[in-house]
N, C-alpha and C positions, 0 to 999 in steps of 0.2 A: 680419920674415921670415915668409914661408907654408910649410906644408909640406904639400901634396896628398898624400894617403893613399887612393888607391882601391883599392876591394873588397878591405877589410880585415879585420883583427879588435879586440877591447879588447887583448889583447895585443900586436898589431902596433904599436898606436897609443902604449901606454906604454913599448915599446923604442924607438920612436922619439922622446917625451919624453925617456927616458932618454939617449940620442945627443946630443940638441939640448944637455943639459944638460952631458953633457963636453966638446961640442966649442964654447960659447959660455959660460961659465961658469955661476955657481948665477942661470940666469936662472927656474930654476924653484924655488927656496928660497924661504923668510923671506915664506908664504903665512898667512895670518890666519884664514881660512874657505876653503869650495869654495862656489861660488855653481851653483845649476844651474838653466837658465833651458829651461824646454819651451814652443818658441816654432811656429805656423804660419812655415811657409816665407816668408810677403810680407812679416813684420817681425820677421825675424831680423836684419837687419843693423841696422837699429834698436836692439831691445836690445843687440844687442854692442856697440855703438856706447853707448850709454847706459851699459851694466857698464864697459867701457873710462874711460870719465871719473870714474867710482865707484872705482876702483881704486884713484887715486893716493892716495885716501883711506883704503882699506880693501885693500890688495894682496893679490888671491887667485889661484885659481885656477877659470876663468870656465868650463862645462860646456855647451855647446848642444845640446840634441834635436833637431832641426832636419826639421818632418817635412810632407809636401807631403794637406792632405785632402781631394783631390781624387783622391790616386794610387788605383789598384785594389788593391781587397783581396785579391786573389790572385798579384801578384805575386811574380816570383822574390825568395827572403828575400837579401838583401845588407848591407853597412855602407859608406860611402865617409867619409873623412874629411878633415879639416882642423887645421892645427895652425897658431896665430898666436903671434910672439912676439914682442920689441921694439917698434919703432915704432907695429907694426900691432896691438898689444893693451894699448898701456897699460902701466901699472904691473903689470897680468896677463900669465898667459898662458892662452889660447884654446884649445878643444879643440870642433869642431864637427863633429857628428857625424848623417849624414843615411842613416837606415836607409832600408828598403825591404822590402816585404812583411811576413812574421812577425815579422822579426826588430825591425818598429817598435812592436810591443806587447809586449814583455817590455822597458819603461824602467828599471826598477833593477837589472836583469843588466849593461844597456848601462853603466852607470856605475860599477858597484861598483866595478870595478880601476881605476877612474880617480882615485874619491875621494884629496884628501891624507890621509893618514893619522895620524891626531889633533887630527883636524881641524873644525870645526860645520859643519853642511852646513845651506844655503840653498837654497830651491827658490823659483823666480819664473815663472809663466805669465803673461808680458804680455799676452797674446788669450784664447783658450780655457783653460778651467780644467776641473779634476772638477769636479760635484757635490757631492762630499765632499771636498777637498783633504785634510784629517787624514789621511785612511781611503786615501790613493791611492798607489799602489808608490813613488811620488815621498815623498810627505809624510809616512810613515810612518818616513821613515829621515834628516828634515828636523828641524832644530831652529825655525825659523822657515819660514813658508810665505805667500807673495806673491801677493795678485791685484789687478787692477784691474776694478772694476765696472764701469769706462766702454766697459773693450771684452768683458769677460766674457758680456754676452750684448745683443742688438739693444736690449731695455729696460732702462739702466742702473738703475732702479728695481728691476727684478725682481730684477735681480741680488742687489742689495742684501739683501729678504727672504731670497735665496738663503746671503749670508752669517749673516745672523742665523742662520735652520733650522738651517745644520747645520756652527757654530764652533766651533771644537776650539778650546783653549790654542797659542800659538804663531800661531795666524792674523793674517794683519793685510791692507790694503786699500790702492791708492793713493789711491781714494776721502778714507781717514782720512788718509793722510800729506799731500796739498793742503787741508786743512782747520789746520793748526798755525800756521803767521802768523795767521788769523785768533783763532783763541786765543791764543795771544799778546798780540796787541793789545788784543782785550777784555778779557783777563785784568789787563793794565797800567792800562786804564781804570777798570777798578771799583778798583781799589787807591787810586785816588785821592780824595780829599775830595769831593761831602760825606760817602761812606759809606752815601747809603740806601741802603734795601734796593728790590731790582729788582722792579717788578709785573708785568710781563708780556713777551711778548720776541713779537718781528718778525723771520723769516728772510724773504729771498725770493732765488732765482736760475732759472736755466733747468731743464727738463725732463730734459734729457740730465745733468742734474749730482748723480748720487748722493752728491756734498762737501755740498752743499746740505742735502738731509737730515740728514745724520750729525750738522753742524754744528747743525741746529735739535735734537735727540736730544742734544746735549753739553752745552747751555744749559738743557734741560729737565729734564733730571739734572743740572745744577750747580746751577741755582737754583732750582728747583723751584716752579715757575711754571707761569701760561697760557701755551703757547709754539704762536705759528702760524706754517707757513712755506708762503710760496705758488712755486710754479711757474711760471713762464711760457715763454711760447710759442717757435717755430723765429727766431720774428723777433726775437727779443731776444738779446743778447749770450751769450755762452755761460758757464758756470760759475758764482760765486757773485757775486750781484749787492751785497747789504746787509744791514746787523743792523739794529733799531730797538730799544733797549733803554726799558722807559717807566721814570720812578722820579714816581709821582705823576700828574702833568700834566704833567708834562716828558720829555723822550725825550733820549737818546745817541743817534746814528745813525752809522752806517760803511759808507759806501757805495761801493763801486767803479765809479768813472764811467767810465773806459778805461783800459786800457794795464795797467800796474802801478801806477797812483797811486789812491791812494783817499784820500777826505774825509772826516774826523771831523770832527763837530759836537756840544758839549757844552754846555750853558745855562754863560752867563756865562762864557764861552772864547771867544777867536777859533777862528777856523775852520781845520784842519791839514790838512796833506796827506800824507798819510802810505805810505811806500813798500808796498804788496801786492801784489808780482808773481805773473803764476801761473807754479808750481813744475813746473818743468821734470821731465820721465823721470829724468833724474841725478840730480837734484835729489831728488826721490821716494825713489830707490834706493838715492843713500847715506843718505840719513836712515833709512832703516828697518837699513842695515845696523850703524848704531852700538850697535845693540843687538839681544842673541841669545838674552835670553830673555823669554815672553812679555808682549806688551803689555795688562800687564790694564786699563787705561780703556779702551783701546779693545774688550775683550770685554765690559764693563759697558755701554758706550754703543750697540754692537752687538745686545745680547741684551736688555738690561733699560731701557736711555733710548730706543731705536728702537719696543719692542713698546708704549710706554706714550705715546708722540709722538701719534698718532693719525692721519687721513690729511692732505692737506695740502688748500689753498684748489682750488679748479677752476682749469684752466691759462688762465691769461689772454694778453694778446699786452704787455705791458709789467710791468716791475717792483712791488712794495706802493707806493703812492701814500702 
């Protein structure tokens, strides 16, 4: 069910939760967190669409800023809204909310009456982000705070610096959260026989892939090793391409040839194929939502395995040879 709300208020919006709630039962009950996602206008339906699959998992109440930046700054201040429930939100219920003029810079007035009440609140900007997400009217009243480097600004790279500079406790990345199968996997591998120790390590993926980094940064502070990782070019696959682990004159390699299948290869093992698909927006989402307080390896590998990484090889047009 939809329920169109124009030129409205916060109050208008939660007498009307309230309504939906006596006259369909406690569809707005038995909520876990409030999720608040400040999204551009072009992929808003996206993340709703992504928090709705997250939901079944994590059943909250979903909060959309929904704002167009393109519009003029002087226009008339307004609120129009939307209210999703059932079918059309998941395990949630939906509350989207697309200000206009002034009233679209005052974001934490817009929400306060909305929040549930004893409840952790989650903040996610899938596109644009602050600066300082910690320090921002959003994050300041967030227990956890959400960005993605890939779309945070045109150089996923810069971005990336951008998190290290200026990480607050509670920050986290989709960046980091598409880099966890591959830890995993590496992680399972060295657990096994023979036990040396690692001498040196091989990342390599595309340009556009801040996971790439991160992932060379988590092996450089795990193992504390030579660790290079190269980037390559528009013409190469997107994301992360392969580890090369050396242990002597011998090398692990884990390489992702297409799709979701990637091949391990270990001295004196046949050759595996081993499932690593890349991690969907839901996927992303509810992983970071299983947990609500902060992720300190990833503030370790952000601030103190990234600064100490060094820069990567020159962008070449294929993968490490």
């Amino acid at each position: 069910m939809i329920v169109d709300l124009p030129d409205t208020t916060t109050s208008g919006i939660s007498k009307a939760l309230v309504k939906i709630r006596e006259e369909g039962g406690a569809v707005a009950l038995g909520r876990v967190l409030t999720l608040v996602i400040a999204s551009d206008e072009a992929i808003t339906e996206e993340a709703i669409e992504a928090a709705n699959d997250a939901s079944r998992e994590h059943p909250m109440r979903v909060i959309v800023i929904s704002t167009d930046p393109d519009s003029a700054p002087d226009a008339a201040p307004g609120l129009d809204a939307e209210i999703r429930v059932g079918g059309d939100a998941g395990a949630s219920e939906v509350v989207i909310l697309r200000p206009s003029g002034p009233t679209a810079t005052d974001e934490q007035s817009l929400i306060m009456g909305l929040l549930l009440p004893d409840a952790p609140v989650v903040v996610w900007w899938p596109g644009r982000a602050p600066e300082v997400p910690g320090k921002s009217p959003l994050g300041l009243i967030a227990l956890r705070r959400i960005t993605d480097a890939t779309r945070r600004h045109a150089d996923p790279q810069l971005a990336l610096e951008a998190c290290a500079k200026n990480y607050t406790p509670g920050d986290t990345d989709f960046a980091w959260t598409r880099v966890t199968l591959w830890r995993a996997q590496l992680a399972a591998v060295l657990d096994q026989p023979p036990y040396e120790n690692v001498t040196a390590v091989q990342v390599s993926g595309s340009a556009d892939s801040p996971s790439t980094t991160l992932l060379a940064a988590w092996l450089h502070l795990a193992l504390q090793v030579q660790t290079d990782y190269e980037l390559t070019g528009p013409e190469s696959s997107q994301g992360i391409h392969g580890v090369r682990l050396f242990r002597g004159e011998e090398s692990i390699d884990l390489v992702r040839k297409h799709g979701g299948v990637a091949t391990l290869t270990q001295p004196g093992q046949p050759t595996h194929d081993v499932a690593l698909a890349r991690r969907s927006l839901r996927d992303c989402l509810a992983d970071e939502l299983r947990r609500l307080d902060p992720d300190e390896l990833y503030g370790e590998v952000i601030t103190g395995g990234l600064a100490t990484l060094g820069a990567p090889s020159a962008i070449t047009e294929g993968p490490l040879a």
